[in-house]
C-alpha positions in Angstrom: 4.4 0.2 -2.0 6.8 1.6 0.6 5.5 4.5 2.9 7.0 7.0 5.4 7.4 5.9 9.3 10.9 5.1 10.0 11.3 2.0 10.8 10.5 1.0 14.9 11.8 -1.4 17.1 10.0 -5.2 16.7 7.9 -5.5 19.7 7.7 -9.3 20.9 3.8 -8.7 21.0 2.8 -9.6 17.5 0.4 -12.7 17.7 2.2 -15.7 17.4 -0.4 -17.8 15.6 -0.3 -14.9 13.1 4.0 -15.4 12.4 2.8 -19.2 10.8 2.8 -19.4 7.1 -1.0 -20.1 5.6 -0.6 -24.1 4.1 1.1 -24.4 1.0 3.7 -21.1 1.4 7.4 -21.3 2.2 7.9 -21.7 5.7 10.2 -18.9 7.0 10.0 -20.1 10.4 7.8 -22.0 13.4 5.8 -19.6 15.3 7.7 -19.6 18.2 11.1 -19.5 16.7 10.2 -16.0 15.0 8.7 -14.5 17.6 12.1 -15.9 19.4 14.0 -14.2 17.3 12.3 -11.2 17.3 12.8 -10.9 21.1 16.3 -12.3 20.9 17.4 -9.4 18.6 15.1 -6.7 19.9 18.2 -4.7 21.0 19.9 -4.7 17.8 16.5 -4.4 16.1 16.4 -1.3 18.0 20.0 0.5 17.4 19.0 -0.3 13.8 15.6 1.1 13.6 17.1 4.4 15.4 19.8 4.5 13.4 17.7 4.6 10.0 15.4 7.1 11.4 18.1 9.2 12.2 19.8 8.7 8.5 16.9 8.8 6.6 15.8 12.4 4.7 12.3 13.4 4.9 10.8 13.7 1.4 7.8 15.9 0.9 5.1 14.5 -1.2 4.6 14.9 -4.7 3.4 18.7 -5.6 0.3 18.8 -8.1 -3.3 18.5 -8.7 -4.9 15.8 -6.7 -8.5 15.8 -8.5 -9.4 16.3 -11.8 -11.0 14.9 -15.2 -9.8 13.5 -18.4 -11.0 11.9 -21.6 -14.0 12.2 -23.7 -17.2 10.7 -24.5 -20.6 10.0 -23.7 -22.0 8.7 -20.8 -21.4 9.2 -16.8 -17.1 9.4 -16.4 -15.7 6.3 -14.6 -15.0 7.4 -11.0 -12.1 6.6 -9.0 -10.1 7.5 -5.6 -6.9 6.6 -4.9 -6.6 6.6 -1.0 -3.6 5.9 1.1 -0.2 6.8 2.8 2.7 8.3 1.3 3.5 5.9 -1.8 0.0 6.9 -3.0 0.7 10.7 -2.3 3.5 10.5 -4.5 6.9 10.6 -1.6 9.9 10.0 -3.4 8.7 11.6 -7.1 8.4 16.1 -7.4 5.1 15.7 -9.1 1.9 13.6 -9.0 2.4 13.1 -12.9 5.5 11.0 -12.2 3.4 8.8 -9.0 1.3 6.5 -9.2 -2.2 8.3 -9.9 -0.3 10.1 -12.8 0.9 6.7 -14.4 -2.8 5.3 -12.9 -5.0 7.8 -14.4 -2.8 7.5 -17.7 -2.9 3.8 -17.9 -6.3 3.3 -17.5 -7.5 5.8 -20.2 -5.0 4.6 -23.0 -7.2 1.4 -21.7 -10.7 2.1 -21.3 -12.9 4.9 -23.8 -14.8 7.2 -21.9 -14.3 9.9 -19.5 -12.2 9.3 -16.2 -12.9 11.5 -13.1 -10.3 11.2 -10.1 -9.6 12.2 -7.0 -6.2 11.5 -4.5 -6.5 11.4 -1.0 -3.7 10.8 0.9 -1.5 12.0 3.7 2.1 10.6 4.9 2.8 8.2 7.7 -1.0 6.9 7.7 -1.7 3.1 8.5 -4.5 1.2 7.4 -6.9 2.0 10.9 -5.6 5.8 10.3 -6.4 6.0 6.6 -10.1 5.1 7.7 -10.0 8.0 10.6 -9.0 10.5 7.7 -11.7 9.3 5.1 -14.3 9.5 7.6 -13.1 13.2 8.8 -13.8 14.3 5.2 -15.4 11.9 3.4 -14.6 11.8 -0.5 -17.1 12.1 -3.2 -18.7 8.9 -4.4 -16.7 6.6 -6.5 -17.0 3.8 -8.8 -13.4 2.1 -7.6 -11.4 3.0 -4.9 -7.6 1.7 -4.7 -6.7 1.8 -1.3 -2.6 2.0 -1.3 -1.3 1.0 2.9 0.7 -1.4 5.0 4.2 -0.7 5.1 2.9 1.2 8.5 1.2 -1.4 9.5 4.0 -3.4 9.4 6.6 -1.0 10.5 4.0 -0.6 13.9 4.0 -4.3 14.3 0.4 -4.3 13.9 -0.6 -7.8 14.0 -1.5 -9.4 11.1 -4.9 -10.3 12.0 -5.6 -6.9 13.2 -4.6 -4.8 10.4 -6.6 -7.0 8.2 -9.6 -6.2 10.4 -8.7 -2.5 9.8 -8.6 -3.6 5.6 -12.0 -5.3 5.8 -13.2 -2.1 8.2 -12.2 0.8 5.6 -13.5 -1.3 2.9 -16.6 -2.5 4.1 -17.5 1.7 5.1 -16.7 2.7 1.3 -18.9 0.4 0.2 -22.1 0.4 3.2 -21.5 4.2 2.8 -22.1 3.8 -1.1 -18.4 6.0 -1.4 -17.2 3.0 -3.8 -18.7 0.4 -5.9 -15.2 -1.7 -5.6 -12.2 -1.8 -3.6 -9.0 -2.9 -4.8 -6.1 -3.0 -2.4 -2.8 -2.7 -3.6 -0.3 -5.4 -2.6 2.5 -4.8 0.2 5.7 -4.0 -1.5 9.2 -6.4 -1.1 10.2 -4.9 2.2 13.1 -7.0 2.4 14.4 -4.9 -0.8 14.2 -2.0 0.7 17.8 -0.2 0.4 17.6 1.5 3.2 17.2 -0.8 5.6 19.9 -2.9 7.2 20.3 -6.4 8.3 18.5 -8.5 10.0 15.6 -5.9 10.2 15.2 -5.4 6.6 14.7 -9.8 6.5 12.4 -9.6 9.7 10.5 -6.7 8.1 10.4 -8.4 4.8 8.9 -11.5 6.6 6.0 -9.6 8.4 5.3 -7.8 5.1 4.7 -11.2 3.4 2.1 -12.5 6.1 0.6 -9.0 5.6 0.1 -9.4 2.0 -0.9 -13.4 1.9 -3.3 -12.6 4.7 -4.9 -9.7 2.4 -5.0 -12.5 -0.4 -6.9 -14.7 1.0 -9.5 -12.5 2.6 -10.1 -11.1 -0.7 -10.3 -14.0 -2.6 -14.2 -14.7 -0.4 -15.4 -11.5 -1.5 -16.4 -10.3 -4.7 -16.4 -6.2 -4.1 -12.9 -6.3 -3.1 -9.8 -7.5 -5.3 -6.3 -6.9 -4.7 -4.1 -5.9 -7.8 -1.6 -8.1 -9.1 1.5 -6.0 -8.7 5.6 -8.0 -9.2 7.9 -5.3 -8.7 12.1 -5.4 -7.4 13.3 -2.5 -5.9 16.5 -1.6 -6.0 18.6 1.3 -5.0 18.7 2.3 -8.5 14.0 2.3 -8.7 14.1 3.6 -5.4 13.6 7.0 -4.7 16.9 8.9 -3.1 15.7 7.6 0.3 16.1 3.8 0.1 12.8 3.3 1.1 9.9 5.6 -1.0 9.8 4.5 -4.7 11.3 6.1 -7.4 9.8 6.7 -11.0 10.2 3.9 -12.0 8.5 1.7 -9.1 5.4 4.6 -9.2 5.0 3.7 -12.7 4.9 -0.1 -13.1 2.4 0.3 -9.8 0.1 2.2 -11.5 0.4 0.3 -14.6 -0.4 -2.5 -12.8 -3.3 -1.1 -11.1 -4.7 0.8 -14.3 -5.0 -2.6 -16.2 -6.7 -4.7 -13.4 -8.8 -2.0 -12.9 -9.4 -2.3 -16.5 -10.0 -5.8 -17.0 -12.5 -5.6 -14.1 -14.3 -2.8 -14.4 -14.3 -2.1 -17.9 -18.2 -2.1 -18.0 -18.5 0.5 -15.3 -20.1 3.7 -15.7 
């Protein structure tokens, strides 16, 4: 799910073991012919990056409650947090209802009996390593699941790919030593090569790092069992995207949180 930095210039000092393709995926290029054409293009890369930073509107996040308690029953309420950058504060909707906690929240009690408690912690412009810094600051109130929504900053910064992971298994291995969640679900990095707002070849190049990103978060959780990511297929277009190009619209907010409200549902149905 998009996020808010503008986009920045590629910096040639990604890893280059990390621009390989894990066995068995489509191979978008060797090594040392992306990190070649990263370096090749850096000054158009640039003029492009500047120039969508200068076009782009700032959106304010989505206005609303960013706690509170639904649903009936018996029993301790299910817990969640949803922590991340701006696509989890709701950028590119006017109210949380419309983003993805609203559609979350909603989703998972049509789903699941039994009270819900929730909580929304999220600030603009935050990357994975930041999004750690701000739940530490103030830590939240325990939680039973915790759906951690970053990357697009991560990738924007040219963080490497095996270093924003470490940040990933960092945040998530504090929730859960700190007893703040019982299970982490990341959300999936979004199509950044759909992304309307940005032009060509950095929305490709983009789009590229954003796929290493998100197979590299695969496979990492797939050896743990207190971390999952949520299976999320979305295509943005100008027409699901928010007025931007680049936060999602209603439409993108609400099949993400439908997404995320039934695996958190088929998972955790039992907890509580």
């Amino acid at each position: 799910m998009p996020s808010s930095r503008s986009a920045s210039p590629i910096s040639p000092n990604s890893e280059i073991a990390e621009l390989a393709p894990p066995p068995g995926e489509p191979r978008l290029a060797g090594p040392a012919l992306a990190l070649a054409v990263k370096v090749a293009l850096a000054p158009l890369l640039l003029a492009q990056a500047l120039g969508v930073r200068r076009r782009a509107p700032v959106l304010p996040e989505a206005a609303g409650e960013r706690e509170g308690r639904v649903g009936h029953g018996d029993g301790p309420p299910l817990r969640l947090l949803v922590a991340g950058d701006s696509s989890a504060a709701g950028v590119g909707v006017a109210r949380q209802e419309q983003a993805v906690i609203g559609h979350f929240v909603r989703t998972l009690q049509a789903r699941r009996p039994g009270p819900i408690e929730w909580r929304l912690q999220a600030r603009t412009g935050l990357d994975t390593r930041e999004l750690l810094q701000l739940l530490r600051s103030a830590p939240p109130p325990a939680a039973d699941v915790v759906v951690v929504i970053t990357g697009v900053n991560d990738v924007i910064g040219q963080v490497p790919v095996r270093r924003a992971l470490a940040h990933r298994a960092a945040l998530a291995d504090w929730l859960l030593g700190a007893g703040l969640a019982r299970h982490v679900v990341f959300a999936p990095l979004p199509p950044m090569h759909q992304f309307p707002l940005l032009p060509e070849p950095l929305r490709r190049i983009l789009g590229a790092d954003a796929r290493r990103h998100d197979a590299a978060l695969g496979r990492w959780a797939a050896t743990r069992q207190d971390v999952s990511v949520a299976p999320i297929a979305i295509a943005l277009t100008a027409e699901t995207m928010a007025s931007d190009g680049f936060h999602p619209g209603e439409p993108v907010y609400r099949a993400c949180g439908e997404a995320l409200g039934a695996h958190v549902a088929r998972r955790f149905a039992a907890v509580g």
